[in-house]
KEKE-91933 format. One record per residue: residue in three letters; chain; z negated, x, y of N, C-alpha, C in turn. Coordinates in Angstrom, 3 decimals, padded with zeros to 6 digits. Atoms other than C-alpha are relative to their C-alpha. Example, Ala and Ser with C-alpha at 12.3 -4.5 7.8 and 13.67 -1.06 7.14 Angstrom:
BEGIN
aa|ch|n_w|n_u|n_v|ca_w|ca_u|ca_v|c_w|c_u|c_v
ALA|A|000.000|000.890|-001.190|-007.800|012.300|-004.500|000.000|000.900|001.200
SER|A|000.060|-000.820|-001.190|-007.140|013.670|-001.060|-000.730|-000.770|001.090
***
This chain:
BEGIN
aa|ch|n_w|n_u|n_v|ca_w|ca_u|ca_v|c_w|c_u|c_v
UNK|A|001.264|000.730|000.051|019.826|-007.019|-025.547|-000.120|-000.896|001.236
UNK|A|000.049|000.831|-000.537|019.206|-009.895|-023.695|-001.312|000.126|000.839
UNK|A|001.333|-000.058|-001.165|016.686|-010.039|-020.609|-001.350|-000.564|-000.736
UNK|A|001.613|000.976|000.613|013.929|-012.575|-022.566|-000.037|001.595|-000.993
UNK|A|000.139|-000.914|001.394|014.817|-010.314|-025.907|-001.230|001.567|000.723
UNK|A|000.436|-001.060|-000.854|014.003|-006.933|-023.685|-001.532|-000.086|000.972
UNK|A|001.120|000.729|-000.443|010.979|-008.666|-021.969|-000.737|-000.139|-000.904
UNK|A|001.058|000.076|001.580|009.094|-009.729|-025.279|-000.179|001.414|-000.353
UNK|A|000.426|-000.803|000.757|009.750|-006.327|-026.745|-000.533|000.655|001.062
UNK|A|000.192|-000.894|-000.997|008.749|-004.444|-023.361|-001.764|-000.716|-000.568
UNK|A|001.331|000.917|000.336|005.338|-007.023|-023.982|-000.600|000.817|-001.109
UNK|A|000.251|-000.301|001.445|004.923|-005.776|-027.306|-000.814|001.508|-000.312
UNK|A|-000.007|-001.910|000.079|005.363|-001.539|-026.583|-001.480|-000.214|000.943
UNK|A|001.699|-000.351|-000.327|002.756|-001.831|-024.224|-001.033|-000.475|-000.364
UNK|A|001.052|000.657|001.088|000.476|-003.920|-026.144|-000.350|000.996|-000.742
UNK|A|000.021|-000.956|000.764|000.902|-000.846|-028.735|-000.561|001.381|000.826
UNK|A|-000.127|-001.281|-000.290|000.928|002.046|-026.238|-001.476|000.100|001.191
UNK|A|001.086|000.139|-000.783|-001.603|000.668|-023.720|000.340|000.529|001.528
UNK|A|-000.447|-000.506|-001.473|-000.193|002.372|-020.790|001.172|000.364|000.109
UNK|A|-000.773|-000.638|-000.044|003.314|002.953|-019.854|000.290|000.035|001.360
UNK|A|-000.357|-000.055|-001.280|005.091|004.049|-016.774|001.381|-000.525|000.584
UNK|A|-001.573|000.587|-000.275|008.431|002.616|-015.193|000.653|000.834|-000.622
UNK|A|-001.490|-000.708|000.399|010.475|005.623|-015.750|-000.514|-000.088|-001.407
UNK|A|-000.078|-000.244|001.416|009.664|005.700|-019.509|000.158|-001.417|-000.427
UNK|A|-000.785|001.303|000.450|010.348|002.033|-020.258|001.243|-000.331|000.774
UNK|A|-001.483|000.383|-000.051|013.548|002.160|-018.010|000.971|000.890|-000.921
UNK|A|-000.558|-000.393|001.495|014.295|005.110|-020.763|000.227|-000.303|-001.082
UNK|A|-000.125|000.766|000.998|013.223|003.415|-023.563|001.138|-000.969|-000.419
UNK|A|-001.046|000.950|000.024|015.514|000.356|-022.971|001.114|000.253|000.804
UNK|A|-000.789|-000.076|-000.532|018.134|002.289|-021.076|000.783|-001.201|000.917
UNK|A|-000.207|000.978|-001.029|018.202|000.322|-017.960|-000.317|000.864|001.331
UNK|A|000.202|-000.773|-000.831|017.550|001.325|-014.455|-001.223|-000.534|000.091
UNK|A|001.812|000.114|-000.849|013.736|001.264|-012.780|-000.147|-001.278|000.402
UNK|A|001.139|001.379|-000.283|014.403|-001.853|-010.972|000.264|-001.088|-001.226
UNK|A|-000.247|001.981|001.558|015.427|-004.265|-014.065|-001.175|000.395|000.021
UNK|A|001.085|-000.393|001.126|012.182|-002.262|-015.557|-000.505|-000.878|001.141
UNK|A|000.912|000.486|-000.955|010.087|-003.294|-012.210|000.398|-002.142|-000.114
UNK|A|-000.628|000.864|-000.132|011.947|-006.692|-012.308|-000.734|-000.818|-000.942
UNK|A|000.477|000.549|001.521|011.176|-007.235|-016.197|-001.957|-000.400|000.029
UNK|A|001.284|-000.221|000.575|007.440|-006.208|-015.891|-000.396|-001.325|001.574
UNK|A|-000.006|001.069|-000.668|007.571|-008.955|-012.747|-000.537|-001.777|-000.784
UNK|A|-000.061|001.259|000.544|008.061|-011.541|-014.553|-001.037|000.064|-001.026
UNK|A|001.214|-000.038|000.809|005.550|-010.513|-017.497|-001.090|-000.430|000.742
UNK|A|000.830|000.910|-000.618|003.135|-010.496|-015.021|-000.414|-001.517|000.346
UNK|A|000.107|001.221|-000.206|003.630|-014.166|-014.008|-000.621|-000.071|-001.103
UNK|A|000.317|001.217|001.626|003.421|-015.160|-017.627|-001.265|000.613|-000.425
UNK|A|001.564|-000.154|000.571|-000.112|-013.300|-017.857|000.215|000.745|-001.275
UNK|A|-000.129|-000.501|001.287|001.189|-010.775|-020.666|-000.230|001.482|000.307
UNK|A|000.231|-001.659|-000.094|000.797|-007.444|-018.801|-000.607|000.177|001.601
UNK|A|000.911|-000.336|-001.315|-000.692|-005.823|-015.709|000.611|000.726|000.716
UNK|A|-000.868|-001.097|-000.408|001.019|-003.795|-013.262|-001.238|000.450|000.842
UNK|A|000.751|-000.676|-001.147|-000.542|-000.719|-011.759|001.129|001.142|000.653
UNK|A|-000.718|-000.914|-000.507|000.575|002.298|-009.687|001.097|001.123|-001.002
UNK|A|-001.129|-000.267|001.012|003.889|003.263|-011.414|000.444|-000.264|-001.380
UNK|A|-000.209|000.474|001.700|003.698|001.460|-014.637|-000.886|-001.212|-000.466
UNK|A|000.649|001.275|000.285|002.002|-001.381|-016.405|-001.016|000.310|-001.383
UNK|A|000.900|-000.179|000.955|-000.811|-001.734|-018.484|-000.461|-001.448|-000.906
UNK|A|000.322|001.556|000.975|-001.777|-005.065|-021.350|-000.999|-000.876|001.129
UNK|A|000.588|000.823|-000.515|-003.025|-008.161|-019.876|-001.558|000.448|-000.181
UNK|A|001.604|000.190|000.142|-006.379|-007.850|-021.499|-000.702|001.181|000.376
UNK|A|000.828|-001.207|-000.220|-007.416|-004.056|-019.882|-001.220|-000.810|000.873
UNK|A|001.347|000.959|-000.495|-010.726|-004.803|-018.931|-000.106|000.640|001.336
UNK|A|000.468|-000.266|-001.145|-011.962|-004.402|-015.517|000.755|000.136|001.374
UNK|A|-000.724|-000.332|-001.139|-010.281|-004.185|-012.028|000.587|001.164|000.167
UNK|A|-000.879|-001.446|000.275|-007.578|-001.145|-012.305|000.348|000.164|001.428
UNK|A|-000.351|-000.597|-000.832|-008.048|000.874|-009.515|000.394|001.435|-000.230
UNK|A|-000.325|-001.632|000.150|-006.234|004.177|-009.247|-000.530|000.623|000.969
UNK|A|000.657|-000.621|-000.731|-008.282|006.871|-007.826|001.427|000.925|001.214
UNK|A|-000.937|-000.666|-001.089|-006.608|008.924|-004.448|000.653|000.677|-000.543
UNK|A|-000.669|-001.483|000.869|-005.341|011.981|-006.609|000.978|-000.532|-000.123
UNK|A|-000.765|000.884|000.617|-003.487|009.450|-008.808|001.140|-000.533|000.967
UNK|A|-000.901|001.082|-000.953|-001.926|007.430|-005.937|000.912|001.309|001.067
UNK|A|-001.233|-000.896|-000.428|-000.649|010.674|-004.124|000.590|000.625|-000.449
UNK|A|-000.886|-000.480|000.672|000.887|011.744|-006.867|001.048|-000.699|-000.280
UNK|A|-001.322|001.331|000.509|002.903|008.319|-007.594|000.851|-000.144|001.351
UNK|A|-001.381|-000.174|-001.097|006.199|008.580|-005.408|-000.254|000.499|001.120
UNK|A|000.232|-000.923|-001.431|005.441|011.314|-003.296|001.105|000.100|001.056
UNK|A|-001.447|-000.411|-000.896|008.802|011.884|-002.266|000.183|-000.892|000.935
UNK|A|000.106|001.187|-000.673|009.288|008.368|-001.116|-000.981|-000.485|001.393
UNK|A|001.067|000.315|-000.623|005.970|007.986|000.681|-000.070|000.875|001.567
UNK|A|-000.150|-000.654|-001.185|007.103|011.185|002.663|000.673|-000.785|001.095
UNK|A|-001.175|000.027|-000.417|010.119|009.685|003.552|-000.855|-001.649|000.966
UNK|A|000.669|001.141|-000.606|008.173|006.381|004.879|-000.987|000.007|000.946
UNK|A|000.907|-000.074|-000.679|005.664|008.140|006.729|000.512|000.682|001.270
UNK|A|-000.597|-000.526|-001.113|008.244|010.099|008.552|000.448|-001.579|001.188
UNK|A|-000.426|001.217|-000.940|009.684|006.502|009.656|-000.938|-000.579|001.113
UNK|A|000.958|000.484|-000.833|006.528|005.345|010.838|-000.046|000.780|001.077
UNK|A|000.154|-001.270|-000.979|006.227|008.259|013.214|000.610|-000.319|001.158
UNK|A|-000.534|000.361|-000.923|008.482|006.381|015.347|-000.428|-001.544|000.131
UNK|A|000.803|001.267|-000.672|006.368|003.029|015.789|-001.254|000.534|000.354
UNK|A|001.846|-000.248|-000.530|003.404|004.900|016.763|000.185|-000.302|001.549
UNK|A|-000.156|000.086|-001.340|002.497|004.102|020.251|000.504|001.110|001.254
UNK|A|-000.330|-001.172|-000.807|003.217|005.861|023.477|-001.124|000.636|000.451
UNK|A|001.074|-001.114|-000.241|001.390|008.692|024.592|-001.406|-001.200|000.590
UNK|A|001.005|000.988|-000.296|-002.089|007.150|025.277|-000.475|-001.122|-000.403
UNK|A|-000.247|001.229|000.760|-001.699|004.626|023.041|-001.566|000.090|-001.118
UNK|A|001.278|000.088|001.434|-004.830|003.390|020.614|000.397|-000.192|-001.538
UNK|A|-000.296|000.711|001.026|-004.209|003.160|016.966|-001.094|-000.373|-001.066
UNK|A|000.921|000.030|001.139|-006.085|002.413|013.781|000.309|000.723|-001.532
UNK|A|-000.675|-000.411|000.715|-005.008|004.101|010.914|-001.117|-000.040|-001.413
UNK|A|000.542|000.091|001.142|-006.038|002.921|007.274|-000.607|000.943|-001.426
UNK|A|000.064|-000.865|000.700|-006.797|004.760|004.477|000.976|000.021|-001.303
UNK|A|-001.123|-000.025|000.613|-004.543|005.441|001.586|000.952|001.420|-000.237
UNK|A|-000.702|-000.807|-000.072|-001.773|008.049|000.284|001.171|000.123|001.410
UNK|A|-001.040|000.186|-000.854|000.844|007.057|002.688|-000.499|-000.033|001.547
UNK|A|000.571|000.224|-001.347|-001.160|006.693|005.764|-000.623|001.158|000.568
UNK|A|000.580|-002.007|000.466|-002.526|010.211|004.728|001.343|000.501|000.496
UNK|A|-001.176|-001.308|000.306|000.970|011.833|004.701|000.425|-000.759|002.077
UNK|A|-000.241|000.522|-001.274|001.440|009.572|008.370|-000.672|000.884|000.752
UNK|A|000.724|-000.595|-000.785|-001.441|011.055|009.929|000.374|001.542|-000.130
UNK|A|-000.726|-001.869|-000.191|000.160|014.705|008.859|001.196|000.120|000.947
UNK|A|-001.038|000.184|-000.121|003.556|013.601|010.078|-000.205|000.110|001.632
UNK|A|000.250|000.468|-001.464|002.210|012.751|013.841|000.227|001.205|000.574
UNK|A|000.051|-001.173|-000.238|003.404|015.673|015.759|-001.269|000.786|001.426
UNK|A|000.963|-000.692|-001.013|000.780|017.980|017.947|000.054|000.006|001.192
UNK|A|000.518|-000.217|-001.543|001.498|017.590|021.271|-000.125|-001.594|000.025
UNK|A|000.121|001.431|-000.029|001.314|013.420|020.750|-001.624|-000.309|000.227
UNK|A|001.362|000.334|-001.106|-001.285|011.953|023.004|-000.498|-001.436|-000.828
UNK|A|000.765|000.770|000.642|-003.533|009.665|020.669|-001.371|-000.563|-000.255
UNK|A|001.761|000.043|000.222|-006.741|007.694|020.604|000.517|-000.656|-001.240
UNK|A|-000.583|000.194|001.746|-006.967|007.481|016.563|-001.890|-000.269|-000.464
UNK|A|001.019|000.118|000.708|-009.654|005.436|014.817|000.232|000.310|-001.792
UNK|A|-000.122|-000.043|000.943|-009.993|005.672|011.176|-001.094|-000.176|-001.202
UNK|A|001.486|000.338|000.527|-012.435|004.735|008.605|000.435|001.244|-001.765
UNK|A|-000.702|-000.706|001.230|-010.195|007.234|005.768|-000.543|001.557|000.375
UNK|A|000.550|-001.407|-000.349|-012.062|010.754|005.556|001.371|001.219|-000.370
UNK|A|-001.167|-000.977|000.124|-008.780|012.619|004.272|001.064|-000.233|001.027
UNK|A|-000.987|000.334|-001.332|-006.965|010.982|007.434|-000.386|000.461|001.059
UNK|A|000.710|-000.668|-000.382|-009.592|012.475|009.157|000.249|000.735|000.299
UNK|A|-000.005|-000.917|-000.001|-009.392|015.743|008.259|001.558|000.194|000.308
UNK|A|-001.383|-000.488|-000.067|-005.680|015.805|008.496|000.414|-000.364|001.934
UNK|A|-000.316|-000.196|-001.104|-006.249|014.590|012.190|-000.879|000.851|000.932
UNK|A|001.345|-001.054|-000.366|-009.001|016.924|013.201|000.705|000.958|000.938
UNK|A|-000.787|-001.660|-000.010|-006.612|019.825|013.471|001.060|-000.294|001.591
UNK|A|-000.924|000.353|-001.119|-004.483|017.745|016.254|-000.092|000.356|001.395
UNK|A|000.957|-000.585|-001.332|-005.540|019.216|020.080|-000.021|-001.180|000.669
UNK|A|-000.022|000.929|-001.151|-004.057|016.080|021.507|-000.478|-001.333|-000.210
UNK|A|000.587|001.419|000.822|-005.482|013.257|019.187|-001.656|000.649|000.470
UNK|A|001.248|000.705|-000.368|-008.831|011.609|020.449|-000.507|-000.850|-001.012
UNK|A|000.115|000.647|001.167|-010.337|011.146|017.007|-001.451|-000.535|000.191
UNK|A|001.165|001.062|-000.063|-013.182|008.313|016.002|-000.135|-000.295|-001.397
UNK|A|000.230|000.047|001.531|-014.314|008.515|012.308|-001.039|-000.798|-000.121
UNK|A|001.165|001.195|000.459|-015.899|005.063|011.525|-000.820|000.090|-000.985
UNK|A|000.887|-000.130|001.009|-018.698|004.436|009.879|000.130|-001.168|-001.388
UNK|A|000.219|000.745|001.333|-019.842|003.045|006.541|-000.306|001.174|-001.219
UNK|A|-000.269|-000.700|000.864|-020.281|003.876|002.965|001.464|000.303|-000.949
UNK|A|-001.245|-000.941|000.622|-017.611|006.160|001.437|000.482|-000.218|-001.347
UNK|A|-000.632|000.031|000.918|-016.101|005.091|-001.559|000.542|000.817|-001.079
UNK|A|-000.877|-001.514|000.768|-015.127|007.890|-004.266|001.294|-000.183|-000.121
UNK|A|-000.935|000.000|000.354|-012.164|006.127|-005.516|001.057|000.241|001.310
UNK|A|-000.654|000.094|-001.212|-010.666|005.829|-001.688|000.065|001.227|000.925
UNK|A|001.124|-000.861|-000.851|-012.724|008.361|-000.156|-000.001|-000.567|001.723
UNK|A|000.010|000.601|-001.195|-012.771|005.969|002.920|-001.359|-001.065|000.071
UNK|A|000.935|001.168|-000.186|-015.959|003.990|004.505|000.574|-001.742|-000.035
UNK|A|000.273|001.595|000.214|-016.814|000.382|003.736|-000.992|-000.568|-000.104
UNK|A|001.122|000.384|-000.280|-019.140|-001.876|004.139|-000.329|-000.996|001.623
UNK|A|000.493|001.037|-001.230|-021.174|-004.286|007.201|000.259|001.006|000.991
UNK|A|000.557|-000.770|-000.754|-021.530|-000.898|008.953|002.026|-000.287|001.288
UNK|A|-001.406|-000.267|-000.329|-017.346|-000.439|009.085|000.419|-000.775|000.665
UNK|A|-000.600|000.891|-000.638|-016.387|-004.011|009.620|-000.470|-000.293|001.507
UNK|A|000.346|000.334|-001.782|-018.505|-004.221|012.811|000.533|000.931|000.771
UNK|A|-000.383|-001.145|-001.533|-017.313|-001.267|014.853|001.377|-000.277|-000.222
UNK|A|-001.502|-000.099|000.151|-013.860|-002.125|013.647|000.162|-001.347|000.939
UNK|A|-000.023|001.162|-000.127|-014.537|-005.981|014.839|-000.159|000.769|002.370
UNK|A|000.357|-001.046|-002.000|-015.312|-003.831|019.011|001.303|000.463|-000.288
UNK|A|-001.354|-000.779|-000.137|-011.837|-002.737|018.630|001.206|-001.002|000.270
UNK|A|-001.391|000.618|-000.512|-008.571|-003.783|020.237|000.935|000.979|000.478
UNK|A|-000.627|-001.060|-000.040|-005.802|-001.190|019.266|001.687|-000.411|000.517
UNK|A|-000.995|000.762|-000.532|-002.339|-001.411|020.140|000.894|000.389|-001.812
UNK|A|-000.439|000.050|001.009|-001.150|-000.360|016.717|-000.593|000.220|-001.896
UNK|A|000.621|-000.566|001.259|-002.515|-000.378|013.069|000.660|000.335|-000.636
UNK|A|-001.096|-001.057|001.402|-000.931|001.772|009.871|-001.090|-000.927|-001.265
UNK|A|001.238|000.118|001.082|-002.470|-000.581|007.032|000.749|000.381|-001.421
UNK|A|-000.401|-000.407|001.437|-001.891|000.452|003.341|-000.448|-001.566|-000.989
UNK|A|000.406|001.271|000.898|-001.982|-002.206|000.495|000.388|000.233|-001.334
UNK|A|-000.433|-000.843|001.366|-002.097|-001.938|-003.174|001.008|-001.526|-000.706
UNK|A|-000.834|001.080|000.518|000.359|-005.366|-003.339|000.477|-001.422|001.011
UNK|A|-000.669|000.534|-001.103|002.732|-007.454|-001.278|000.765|-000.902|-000.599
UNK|A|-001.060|000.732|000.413|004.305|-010.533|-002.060|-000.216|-001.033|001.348
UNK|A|-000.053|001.109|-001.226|004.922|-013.899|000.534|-000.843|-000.570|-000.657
UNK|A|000.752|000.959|000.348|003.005|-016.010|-001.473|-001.967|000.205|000.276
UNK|A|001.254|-000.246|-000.188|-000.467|-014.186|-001.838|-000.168|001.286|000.919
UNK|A|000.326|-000.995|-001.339|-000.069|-011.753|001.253|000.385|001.309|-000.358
UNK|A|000.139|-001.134|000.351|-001.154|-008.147|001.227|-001.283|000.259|-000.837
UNK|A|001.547|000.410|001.272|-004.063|-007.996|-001.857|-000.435|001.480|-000.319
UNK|A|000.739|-000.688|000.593|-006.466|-005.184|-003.114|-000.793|-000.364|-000.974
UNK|A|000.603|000.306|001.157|-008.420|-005.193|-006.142|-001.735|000.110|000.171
UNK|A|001.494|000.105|-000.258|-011.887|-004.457|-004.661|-000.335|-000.778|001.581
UNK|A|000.170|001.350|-000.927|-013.719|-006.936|-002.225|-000.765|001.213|001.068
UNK|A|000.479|-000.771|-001.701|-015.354|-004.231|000.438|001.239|000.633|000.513
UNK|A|-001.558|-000.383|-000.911|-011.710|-002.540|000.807|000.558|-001.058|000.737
UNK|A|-001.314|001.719|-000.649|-010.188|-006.197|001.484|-000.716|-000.569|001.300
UNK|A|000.886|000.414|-001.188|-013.180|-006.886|003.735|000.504|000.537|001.719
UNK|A|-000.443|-001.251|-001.333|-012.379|-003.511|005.813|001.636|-000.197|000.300
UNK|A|-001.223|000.543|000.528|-008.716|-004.335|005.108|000.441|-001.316|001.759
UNK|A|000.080|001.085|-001.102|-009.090|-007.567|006.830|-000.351|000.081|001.573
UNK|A|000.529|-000.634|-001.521|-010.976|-005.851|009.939|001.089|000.733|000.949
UNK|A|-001.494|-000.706|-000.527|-008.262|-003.433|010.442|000.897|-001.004|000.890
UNK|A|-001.353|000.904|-000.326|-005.569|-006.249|010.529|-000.055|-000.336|001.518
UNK|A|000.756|000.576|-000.921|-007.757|-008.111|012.949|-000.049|000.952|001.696
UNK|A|000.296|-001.028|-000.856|-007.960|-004.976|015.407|000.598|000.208|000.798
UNK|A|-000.765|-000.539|-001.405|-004.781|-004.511|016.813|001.282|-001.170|000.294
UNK|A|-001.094|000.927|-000.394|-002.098|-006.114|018.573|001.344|000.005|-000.954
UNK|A|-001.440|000.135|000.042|000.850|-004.935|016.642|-000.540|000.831|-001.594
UNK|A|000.342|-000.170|001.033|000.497|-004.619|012.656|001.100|000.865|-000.941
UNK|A|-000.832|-000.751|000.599|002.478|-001.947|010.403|-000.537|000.217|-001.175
UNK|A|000.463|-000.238|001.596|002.111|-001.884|006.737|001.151|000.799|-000.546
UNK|A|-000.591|-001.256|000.753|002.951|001.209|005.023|000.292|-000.047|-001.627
UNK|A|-000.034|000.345|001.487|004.163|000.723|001.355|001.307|-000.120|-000.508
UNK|A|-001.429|-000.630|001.000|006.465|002.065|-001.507|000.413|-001.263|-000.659
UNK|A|-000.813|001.323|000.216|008.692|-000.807|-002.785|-000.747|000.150|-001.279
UNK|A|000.315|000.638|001.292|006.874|-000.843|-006.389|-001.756|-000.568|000.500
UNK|A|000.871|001.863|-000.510|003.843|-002.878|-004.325|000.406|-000.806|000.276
UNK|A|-000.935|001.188|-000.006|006.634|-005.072|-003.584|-000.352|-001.017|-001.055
UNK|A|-000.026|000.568|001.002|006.252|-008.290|-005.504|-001.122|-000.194|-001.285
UNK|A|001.004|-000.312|000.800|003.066|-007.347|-007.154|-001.320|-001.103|000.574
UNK|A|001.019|000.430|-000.287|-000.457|-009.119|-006.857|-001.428|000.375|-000.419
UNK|A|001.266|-000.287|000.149|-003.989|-007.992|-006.580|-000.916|-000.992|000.156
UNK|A|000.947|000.766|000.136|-006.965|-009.424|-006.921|-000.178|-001.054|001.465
UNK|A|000.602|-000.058|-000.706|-008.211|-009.938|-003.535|001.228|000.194|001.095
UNK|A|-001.087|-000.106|-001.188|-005.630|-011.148|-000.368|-001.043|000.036|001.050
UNK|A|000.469|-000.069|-000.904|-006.799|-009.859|002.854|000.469|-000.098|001.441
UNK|A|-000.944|000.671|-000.994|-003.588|-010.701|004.999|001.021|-001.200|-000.481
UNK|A|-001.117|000.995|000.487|-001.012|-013.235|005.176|001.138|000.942|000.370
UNK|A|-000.969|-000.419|-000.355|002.605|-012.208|005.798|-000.025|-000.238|002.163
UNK|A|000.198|000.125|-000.599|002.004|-013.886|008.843|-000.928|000.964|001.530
UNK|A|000.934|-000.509|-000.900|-000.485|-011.616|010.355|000.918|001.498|-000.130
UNK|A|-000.635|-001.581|-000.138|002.029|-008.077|009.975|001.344|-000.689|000.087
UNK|A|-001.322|000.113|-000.778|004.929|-007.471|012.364|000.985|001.211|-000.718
UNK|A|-001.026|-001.056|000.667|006.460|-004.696|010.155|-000.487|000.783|-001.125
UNK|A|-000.040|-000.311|001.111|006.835|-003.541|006.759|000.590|001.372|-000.084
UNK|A|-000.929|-000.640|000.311|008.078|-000.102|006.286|000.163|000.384|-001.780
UNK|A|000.170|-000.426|001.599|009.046|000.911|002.551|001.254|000.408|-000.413
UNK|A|-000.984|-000.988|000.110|011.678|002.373|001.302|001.653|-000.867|-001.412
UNK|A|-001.082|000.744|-000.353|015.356|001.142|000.000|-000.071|-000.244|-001.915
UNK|A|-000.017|000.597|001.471|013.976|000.595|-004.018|-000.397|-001.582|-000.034
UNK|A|-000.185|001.225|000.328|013.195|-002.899|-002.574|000.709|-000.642|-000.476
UNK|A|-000.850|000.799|000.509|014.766|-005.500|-004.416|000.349|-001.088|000.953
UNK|A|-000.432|000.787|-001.603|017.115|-007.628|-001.738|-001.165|-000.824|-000.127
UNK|A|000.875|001.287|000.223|015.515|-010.838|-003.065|-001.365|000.245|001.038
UNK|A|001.381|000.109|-000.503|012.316|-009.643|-001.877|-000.088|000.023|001.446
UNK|A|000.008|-000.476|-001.286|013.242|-008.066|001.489|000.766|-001.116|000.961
UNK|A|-000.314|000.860|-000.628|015.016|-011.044|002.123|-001.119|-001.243|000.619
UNK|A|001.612|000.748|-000.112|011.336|-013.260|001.743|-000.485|000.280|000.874
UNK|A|001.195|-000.404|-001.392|009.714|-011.139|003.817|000.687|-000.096|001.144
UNK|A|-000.258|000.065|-001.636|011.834|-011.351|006.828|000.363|-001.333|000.095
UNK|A|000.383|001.130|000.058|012.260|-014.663|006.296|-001.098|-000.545|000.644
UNK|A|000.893|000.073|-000.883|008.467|-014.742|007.159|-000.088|000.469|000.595
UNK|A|000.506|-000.874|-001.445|008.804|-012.754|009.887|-000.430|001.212|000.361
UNK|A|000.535|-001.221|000.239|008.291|-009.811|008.809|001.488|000.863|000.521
UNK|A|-001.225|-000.957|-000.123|010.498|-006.961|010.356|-000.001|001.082|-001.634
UNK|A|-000.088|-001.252|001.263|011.590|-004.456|007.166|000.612|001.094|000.552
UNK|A|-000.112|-001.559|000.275|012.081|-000.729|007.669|000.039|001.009|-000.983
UNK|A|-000.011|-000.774|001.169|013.299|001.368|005.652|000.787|001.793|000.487
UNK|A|-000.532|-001.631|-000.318|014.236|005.508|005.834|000.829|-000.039|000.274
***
């Protein structure tokens, strides 16, 4: 079967099925994950399907498809470990300020940080929170705002201002989509707001993210490539892409 051929009918199944996931359409058409990620790429452009966290859904689902936290730390756990361990070694040095976003991956970061590490740690993510609470040597700062269910992280005028008094030396931001063209994007406009604040915050920018936000686009861009000094994600990027981003300037990291 031919790439267009395999493309139309991939168009078609989910049209019928309404929701599928990578690994079951790289089964279906016995291919590997990234053709599937590759294939459902290009649909996207052409406005025929939707990609969300691990699979794709018909152009016409109605409403802004956000996946709730549960959802998102269940989609490539393994991976996300393996990315949060990396980060663990751009965190600052002892004494160091960071910011740390909210998100699955930024979650499994803030576990990863080991206990005797000397940290002033803002955060506006209540499960990043709690996972740094427990630390003796982290100097935690749980921003304000209203709390979000789907995120469980503040947002809002309250967030962006105390974030806007901040000058960290490193941020951890999460993003639900990364390409060169339209940045780092989210699908809701108070995350992208807070999003944007973050970026803004510190000197030295680290975006945390599993290679199937690679290449993807959300609603709502709240960075450029330009504004993050390092990408970590893990080695299901597709070259093409990882070649773009360092291109702009982006350092890539991978496990």
């Amino acid at each position: 079967m031919y790439a267009e051929e395999r493309q139309q009918s991939m168009s078609r199944l989910v049209a019928e099925r309404r929701r599928m996931s990578v690994a079951t359409l790289a089964a279906e058409y016995d291919v590997t994950t990234e053709t599937v990620r590759r294939d459902l790429s290009q649909l996207e452009r052409l406005g025929l399907v939707r990609r969300v966290h691990g699979g794709v859904v018909p152009a016409d689902a109605l409403g802004p498809i956000e996946a709730g936290l549960g959802e998102r730390d269940r989609t490539n756990a393994d991976v996300k470990d393996l990315i949060a361990k990396a980060a663990v070694a751009l965190l600052p040095r002892d004494g160091g300020t960071v910011v740390l976003d909210a998100g699955s991956t930024t979650a499994r970061l803030a576990a990863a940080i080991p206990s005797d590490r000397r940290l002033v740690t803002f955060t506006h993510a209540v499960p990043v929170a709690a996972r740094l609470a427990g630390l003796p040597a982290v100097e935690l700062h749980l921003l304000p705002g209203r709390v979000r269910a789907a995120t469980q992280a503040a947002v809002g005028a309250d967030t962006v201002t105390a974030l806007g008094r901040l000058r960290a030396d490193v941020a951890f931001v999460g993003t639900n989509a990364l390409t060169v063209r339209h940045g780092l994007s989210t699908p809701d406009a108070d995350e992208a707001a807070t999003k944007r604040a973050i970026v803004a915050s510190a000197r030295r920018v680290v975006v945390l993210a599993d290679s199937s936000k690679v290449g993807r686009e959300s609603t709502i861009s709240f960075a450029a490539l330009a504004d993050v000094d390092c990408l970590v994600t893990d080695t299901g990027i597709e070259p093409g892409d990882r070649r773009a981003i360092e291109k702009a300037g982006v350092e890539v990291v991978l496990p």
